[in-house]
C-alpha angles and dihedrals in degrees: 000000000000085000084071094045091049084049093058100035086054085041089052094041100053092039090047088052095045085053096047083044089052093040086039092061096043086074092230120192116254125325099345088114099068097051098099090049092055093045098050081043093058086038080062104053093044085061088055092041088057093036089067094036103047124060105259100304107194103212105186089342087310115110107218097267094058093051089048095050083043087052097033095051096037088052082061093043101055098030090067095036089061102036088054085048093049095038088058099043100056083051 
């Protein structure tokens, strides 16, 4: 089970920089470009929120805990991995 929760959590996180690298060379004003990242990251925490509230809901064999610590760490992950991109290169 956490090997589908690692899969999603690699599948989420190179979607989520390919995105911040698209979005990143759009030139984009202000903080449009971190957006996707805060939405994938409240999406997250709603999946932890039901997971707690709902009896153990198995979404694509991952209950929804696992598929709010996959979101919720891949938001992070990705968030990071684009900002350092975009802060060297307007440097």
């Amino acid at each position: 089970m956490i090997q589908s929760v690692f899969t999603a959590g690699i599948i989420l996180t190179v979607i989520m920089v390919i995105l911040g690298f698209v979005l990143g060379r759009a030139k984009l004003k202000g903080y449009t470009l971190y957006y996707p990242f805060l939405a994938l990251f409240v999406v997250g925490l709603l999946f932890l929120l039901f997971a707690t509230i709902l009896e153990r809901t198995w979404v694509m064999g991952i209950t929804l805990g696992g598929w709010g610590l996959a979101c919720v760490f891949s938001a992070a992950i990705s968030f990071i991995t684009t900002t350092l991109v975009d802060t060297f290169a307007h440097h």
